[in-house]
Backbone as ProteinMPNN parsed JSONL, in Angstrom:
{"seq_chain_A": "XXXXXXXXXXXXXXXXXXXXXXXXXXXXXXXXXXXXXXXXXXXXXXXXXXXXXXXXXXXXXXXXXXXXXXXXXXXXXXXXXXXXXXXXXXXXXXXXXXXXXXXXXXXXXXXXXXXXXXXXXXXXXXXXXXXXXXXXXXXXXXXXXXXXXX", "coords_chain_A": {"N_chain_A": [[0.854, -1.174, 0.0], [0.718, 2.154, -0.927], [1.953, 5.388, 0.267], [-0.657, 7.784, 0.72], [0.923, 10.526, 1.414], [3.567, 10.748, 0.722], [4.144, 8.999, -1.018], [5.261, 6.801, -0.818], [6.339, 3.12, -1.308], [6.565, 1.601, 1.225], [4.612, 0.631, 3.97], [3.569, 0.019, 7.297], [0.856, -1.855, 8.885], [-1.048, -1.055, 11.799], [-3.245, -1.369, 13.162], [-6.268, -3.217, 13.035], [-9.31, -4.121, 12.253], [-12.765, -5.325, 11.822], [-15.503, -3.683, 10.169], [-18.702, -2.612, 9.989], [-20.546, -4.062, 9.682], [-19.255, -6.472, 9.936], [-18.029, -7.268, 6.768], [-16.115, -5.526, 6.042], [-13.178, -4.405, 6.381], [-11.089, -2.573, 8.464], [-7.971, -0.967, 8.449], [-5.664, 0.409, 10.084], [-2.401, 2.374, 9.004], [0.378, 3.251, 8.648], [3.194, 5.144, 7.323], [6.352, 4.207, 6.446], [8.392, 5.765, 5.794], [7.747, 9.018, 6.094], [5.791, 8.5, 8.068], [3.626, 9.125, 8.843], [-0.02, 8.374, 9.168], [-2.563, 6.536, 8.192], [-5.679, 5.536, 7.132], [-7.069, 2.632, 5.645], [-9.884, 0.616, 3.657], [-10.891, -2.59, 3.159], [-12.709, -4.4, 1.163], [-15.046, -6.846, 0.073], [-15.466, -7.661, -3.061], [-17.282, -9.005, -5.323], [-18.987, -9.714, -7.457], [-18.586, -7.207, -10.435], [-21.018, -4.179, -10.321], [-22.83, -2.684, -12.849], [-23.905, 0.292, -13.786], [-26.546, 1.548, -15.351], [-26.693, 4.173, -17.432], [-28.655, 7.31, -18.215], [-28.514, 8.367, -20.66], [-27.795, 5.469, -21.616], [-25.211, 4.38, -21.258], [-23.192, 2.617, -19.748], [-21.342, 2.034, -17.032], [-18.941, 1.283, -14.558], [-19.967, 0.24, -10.944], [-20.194, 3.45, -8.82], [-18.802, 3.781, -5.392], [-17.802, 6.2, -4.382], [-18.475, 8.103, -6.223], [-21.152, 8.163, -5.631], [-21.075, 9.119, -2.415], [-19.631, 11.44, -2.75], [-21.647, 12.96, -4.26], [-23.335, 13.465, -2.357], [-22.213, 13.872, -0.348], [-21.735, 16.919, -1.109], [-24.012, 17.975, -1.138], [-24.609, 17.498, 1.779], [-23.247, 19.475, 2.752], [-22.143, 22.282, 4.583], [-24.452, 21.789, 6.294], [-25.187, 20.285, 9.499], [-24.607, 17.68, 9.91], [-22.491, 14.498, 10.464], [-19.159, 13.13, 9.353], [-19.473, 10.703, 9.87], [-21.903, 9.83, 10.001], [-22.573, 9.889, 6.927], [-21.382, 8.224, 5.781], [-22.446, 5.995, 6.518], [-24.574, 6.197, 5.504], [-24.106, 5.852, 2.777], [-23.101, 3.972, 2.604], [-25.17, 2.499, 3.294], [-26.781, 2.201, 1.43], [-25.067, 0.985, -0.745], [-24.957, -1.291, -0.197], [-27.874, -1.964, -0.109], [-27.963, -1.8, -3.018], [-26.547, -3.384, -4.03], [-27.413, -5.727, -2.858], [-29.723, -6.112, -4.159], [-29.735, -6.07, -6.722], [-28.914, -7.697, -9.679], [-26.233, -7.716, -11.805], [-26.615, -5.397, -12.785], [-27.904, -2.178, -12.718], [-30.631, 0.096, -12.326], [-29.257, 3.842, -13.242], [-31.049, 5.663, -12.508], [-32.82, 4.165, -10.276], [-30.433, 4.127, -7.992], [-30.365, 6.825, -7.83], [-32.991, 7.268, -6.8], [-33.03, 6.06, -4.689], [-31.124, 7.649, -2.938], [-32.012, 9.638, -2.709], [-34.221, 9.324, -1.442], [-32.964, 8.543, 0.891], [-31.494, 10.713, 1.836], [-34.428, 12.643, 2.433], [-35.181, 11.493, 4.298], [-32.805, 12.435, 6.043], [-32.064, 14.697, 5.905], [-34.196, 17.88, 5.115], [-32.798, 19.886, 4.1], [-30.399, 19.021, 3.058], [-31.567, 17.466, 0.504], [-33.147, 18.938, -0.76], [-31.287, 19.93, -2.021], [-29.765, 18.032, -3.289], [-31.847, 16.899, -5.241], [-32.456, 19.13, -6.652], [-29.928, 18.705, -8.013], [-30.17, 16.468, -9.101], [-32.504, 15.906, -10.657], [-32.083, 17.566, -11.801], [-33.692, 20.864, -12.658], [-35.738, 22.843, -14.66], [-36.954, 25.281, -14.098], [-37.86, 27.75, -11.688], [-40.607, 27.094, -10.986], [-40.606, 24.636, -11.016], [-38.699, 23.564, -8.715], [-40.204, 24.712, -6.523], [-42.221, 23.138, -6.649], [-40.963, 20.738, -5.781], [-40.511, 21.498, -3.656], [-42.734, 21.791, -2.455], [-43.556, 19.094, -2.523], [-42.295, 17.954, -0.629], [-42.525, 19.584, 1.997], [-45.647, 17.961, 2.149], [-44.642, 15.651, 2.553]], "CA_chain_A": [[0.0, 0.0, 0.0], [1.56, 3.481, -0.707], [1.463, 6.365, 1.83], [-1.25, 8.812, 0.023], [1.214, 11.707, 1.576], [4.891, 10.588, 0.197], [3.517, 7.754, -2.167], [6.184, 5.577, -0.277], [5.84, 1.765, -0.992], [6.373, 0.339, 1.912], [3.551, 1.208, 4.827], [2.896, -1.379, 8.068], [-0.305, -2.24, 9.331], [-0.864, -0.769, 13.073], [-4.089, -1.615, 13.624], [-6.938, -4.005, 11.828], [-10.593, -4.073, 12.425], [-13.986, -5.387, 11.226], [-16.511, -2.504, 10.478], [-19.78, -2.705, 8.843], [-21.6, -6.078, 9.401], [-17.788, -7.745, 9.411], [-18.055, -7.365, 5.81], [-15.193, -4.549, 5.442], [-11.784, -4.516, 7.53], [-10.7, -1.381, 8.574], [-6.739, -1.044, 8.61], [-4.818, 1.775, 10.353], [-1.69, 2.313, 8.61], [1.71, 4.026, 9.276], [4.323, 5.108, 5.941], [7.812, 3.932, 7.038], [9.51, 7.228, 5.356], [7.379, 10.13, 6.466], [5.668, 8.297, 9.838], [2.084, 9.9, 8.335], [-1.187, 7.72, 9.727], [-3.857, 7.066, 7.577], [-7.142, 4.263, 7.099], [-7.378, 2.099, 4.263], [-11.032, -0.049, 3.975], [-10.93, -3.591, 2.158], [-14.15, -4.451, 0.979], [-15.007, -7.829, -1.244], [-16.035, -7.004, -4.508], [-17.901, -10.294, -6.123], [-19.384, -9.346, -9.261], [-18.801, -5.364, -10.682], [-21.806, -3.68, -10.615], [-22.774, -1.922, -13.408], [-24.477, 1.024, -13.533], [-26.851, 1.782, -16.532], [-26.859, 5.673, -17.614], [-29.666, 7.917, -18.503], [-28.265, 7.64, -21.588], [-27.524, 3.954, -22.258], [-24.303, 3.717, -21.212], [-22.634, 1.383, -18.705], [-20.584, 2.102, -16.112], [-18.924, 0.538, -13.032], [-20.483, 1.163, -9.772], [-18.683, 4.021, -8.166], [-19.005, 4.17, -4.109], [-17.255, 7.395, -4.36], [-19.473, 8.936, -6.855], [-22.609, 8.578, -4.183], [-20.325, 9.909, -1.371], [-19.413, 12.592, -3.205], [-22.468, 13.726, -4.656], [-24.166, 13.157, -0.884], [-21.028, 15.369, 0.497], [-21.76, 18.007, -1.641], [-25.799, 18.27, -0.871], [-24.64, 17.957, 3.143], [-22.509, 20.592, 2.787], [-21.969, 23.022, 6.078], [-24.975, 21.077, 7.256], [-24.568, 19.476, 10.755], [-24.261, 15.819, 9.405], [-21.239, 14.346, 10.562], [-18.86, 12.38, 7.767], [-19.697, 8.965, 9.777], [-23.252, 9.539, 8.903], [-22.504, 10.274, 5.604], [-20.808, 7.26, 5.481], [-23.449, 5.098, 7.173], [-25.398, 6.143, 4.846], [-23.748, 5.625, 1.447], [-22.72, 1.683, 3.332], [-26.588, 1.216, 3.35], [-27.326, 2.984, -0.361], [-24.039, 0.286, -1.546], [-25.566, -2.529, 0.741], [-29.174, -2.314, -0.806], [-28.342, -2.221, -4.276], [-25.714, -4.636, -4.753], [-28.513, -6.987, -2.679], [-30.79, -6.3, -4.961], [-29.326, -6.517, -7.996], [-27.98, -9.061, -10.094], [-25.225, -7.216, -12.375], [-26.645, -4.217, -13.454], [-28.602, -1.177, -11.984], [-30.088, 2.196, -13.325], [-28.854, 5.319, -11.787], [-32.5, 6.191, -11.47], [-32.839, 3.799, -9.024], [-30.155, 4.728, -7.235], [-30.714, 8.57, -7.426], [-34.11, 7.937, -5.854], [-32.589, 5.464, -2.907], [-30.237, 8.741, -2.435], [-33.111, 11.128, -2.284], [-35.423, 8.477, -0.552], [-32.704, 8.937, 2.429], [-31.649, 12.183, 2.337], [-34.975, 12.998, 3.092], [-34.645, 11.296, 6.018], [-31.648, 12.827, 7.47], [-32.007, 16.544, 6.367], [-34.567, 18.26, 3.988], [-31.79, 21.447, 2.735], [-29.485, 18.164, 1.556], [-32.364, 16.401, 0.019], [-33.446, 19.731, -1.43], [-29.505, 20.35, -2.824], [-29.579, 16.919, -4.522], [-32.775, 17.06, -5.923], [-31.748, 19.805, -7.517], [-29.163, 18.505, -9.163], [-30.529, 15.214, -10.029], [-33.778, 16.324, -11.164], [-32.178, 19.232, -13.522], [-35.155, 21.487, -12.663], [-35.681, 23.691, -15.753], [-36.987, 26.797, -13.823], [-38.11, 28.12, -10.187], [-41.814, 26.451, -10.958], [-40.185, 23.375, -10.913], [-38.023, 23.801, -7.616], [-40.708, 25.353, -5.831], [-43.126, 22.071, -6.912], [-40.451, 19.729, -5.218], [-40.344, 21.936, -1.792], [-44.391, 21.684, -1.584], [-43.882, 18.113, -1.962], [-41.318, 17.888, 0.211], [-43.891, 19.927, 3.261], [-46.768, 17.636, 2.386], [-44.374, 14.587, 2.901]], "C_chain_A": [[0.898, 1.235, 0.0], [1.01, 4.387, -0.196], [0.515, 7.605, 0.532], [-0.742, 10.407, 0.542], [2.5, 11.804, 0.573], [5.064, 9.749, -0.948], [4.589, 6.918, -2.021], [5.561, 4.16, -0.449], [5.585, 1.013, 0.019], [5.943, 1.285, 3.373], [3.359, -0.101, 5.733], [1.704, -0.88, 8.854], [-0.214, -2.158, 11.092], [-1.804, -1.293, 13.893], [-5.191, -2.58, 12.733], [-8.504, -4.188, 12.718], [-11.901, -4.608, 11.791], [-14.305, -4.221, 11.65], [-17.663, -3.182, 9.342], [-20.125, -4.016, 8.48], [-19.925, -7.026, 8.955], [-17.81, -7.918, 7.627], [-16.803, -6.551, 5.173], [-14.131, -4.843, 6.692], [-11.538, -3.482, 7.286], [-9.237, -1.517, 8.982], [-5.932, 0.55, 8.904], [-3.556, 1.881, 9.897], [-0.555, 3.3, 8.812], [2.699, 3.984, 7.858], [5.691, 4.899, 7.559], [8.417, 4.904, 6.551], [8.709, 8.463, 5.966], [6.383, 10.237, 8.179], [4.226, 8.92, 9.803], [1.01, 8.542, 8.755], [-2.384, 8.141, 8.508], [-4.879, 5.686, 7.319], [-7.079, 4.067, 6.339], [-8.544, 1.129, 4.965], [-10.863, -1.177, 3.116], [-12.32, -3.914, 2.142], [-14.091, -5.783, -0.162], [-15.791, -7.291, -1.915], [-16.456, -8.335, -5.368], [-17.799, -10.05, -7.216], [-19.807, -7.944, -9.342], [-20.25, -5.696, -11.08], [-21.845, -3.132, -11.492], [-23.653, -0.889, -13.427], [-25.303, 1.842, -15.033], [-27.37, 3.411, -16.244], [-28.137, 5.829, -17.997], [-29.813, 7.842, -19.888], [-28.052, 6.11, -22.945], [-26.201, 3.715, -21.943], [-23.905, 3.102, -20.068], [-21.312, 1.726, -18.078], [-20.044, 1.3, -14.845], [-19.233, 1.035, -12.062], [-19.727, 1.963, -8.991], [-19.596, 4.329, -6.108], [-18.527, 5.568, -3.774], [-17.808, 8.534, -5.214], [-21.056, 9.237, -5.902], [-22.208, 9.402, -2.925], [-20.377, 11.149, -1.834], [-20.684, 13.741, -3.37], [-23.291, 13.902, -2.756], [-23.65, 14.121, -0.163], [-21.249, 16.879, 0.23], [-23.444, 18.471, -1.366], [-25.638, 18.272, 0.705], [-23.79, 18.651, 3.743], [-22.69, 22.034, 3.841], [-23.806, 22.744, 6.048], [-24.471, 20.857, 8.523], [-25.309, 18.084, 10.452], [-22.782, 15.456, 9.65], [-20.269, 13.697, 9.453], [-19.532, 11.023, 7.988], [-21.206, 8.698, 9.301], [-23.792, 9.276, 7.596], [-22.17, 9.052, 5.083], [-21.515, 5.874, 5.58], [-24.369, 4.834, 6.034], [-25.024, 5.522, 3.045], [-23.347, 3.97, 1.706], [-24.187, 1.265, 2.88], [-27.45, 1.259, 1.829], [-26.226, 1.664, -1.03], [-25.181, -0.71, -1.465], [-26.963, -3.111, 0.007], [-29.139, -2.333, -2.276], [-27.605, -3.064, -4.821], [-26.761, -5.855, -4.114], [-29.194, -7.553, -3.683], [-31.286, -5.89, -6.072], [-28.421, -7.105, -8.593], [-26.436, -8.383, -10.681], [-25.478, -6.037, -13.051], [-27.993, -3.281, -12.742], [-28.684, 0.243, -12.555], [-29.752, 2.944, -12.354], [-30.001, 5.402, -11.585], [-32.768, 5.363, -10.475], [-31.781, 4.138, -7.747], [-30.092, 6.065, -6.878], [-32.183, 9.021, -6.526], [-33.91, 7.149, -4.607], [-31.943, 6.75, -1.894], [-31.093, 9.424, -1.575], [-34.085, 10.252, -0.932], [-34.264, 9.053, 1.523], [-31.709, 9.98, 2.427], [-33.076, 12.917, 2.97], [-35.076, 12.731, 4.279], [-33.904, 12.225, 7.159], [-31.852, 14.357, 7.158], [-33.109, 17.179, 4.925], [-33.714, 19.092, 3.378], [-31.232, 20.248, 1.557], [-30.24, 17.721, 0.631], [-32.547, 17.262, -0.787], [-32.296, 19.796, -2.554], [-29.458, 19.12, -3.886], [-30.336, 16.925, -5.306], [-32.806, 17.736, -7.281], [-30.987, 19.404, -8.501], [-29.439, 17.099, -9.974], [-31.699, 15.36, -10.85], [-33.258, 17.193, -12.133], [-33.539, 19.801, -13.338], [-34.479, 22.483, -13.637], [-35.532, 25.132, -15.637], [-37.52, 26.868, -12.171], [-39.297, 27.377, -10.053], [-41.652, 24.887, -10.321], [-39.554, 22.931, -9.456], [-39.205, 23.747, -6.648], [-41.419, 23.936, -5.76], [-42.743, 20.967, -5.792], [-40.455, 20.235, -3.774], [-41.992, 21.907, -1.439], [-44.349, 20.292, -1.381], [-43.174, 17.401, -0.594], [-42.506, 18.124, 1.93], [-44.742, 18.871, 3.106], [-46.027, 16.12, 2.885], [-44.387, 13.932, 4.441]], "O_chain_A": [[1.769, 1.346, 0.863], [-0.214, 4.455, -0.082], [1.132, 8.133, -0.392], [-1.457, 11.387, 0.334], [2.571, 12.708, -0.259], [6.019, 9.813, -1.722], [4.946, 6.264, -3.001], [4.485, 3.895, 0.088], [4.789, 0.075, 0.06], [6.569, 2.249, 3.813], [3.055, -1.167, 5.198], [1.587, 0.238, 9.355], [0.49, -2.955, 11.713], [-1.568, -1.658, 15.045], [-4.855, -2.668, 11.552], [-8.479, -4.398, 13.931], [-12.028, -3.901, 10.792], [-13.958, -3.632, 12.674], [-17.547, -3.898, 8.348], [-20.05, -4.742, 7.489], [-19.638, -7.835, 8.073], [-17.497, -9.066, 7.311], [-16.446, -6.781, 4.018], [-14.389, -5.434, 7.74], [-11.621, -3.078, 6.126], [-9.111, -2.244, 9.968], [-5.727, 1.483, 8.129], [-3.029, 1.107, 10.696], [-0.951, 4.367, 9.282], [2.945, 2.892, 7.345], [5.831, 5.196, 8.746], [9.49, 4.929, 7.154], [9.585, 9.077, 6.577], [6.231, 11.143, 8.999], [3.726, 9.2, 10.893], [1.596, 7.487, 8.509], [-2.866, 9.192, 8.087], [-4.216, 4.658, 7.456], [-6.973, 5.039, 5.591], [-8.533, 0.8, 6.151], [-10.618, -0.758, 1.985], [-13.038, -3.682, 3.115], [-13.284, -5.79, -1.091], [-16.704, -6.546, -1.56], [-15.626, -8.593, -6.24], [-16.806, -10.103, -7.943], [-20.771, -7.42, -8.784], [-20.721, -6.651, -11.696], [-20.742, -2.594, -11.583], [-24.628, -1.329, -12.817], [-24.651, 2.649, -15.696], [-28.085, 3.835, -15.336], [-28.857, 4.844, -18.165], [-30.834, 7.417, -20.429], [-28.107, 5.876, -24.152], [-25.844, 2.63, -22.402], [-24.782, 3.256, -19.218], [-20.269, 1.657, -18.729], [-20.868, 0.684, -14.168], [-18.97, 2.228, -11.914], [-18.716, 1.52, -8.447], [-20.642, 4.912, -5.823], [-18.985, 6.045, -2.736], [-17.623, 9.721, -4.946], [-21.72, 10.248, -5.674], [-22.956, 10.267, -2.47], [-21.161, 11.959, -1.339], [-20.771, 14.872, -2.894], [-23.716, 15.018, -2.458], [-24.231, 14.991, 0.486], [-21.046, 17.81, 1.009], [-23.722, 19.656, -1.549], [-26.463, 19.017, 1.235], [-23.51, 18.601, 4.94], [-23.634, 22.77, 3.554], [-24.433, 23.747, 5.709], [-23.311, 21.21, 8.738], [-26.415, 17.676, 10.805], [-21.906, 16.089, 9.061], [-20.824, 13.81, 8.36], [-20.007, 10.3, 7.113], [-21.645, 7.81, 8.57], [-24.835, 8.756, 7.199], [-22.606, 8.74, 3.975], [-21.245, 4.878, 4.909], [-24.826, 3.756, 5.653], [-25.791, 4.842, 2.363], [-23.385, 3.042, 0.898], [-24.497, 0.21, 2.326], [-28.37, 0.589, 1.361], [-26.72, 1.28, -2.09], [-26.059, -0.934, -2.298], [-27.16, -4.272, -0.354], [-30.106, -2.8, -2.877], [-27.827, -3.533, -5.938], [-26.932, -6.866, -4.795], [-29.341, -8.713, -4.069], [-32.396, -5.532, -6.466], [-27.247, -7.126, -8.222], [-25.471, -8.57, -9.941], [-24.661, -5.612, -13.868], [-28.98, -3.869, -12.299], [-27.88, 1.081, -12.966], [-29.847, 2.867, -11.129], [-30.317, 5.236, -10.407], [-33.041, 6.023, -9.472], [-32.238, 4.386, -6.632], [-29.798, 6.438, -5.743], [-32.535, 10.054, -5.956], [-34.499, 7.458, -3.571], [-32.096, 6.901, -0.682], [-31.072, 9.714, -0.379], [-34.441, 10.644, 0.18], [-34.6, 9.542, 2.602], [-30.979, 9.893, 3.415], [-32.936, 13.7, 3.91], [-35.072, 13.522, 5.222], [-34.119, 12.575, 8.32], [-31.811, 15.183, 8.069], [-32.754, 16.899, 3.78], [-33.749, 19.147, 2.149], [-31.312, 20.177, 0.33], [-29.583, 17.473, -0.38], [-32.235, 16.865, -1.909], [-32.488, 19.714, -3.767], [-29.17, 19.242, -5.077], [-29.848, 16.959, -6.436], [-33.024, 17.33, -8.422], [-31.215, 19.639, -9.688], [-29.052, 16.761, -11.093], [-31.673, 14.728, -11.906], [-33.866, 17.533, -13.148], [-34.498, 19.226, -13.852], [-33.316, 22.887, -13.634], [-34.827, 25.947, -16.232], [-37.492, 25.811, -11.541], [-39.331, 26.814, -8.959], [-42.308, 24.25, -9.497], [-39.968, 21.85, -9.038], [-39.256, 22.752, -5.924], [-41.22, 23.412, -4.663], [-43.56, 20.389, -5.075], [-40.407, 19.459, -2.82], [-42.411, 21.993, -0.284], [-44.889, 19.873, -0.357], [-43.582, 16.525, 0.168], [-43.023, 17.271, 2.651], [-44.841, 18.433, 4.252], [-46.738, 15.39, 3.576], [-44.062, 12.758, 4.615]]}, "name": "protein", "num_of_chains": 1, "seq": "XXXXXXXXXXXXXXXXXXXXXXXXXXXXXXXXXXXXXXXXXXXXXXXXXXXXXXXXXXXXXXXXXXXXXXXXXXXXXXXXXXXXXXXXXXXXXXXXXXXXXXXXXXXXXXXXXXXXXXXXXXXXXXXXXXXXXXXXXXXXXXXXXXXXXX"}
């Protein structure tokens, strides 16, 4: 594993952990040249997901593309990261269950939204936004009444 500060090869293992239903190992790690600390997650990976576009095209499932976009909608919120994280574990968790080898984004863009509403309406609002592409303010405004009546 190389140190993501010095990109040194050789890094030892300080600490080791199950997290997340014993399904992931959490590894604390130490670079031998710069002495920098940092977490790597192993995770089994069976069969790639793919991820069918809006478009038609086919992608591999990215866990870091849901994070991301999730990070950016709970943005100076008060959501902590582990929530954030909890949450994108149980958004992975449910669609690699429950699906065989391939998955549209629309399903996962409305698992997203399904629990963002949950945890905060602004983020839920922020994603919405951007997953929805609203055209004009009519449109916006439509999703915050349904949002209240929910």
């Amino acid at each position: 594993m190389k140190c993501p500060f010095c990109h040194y090869d050789d890094t030892r293992v300080i600490e080791s952990r199950q997290a997340e239903n014993e399904l992931v190992v959490r590894r604390r790690r130490v670079c031998q040249r710069c002495e920098k600390r940092f977490t790597t997650y192993e995770r089994v990976d069976l069969i790639p997901l793919m991820v069918i576009k809006k478009d038609g095209r086919r992608e591999p499932f990215s866990r870091e593309k849901i994070a991301n976009g999730i990070i950016k909608a709970c943005e100076k919120r008060p959501i902590s990261l582990e929530t954030i994280n909890k949450l994108v574990d149980d958004i992975e968790e449910k669609v690699k269950n429950e699906s065989s080898k391939e998955v549209s984004s629309k399903v996962i863009g409305e698992l997203v939204m399904s629990k963002l509403r949950n945890l905060d309406e602004v983020a839920y609002v922020r994603f919405a936004s951007v997953y929805r592409q609203f055209k004009d303010v009519h449109s916006f405004v439509k999703e915050i009444k349904n949002l209240s009546d929910y």
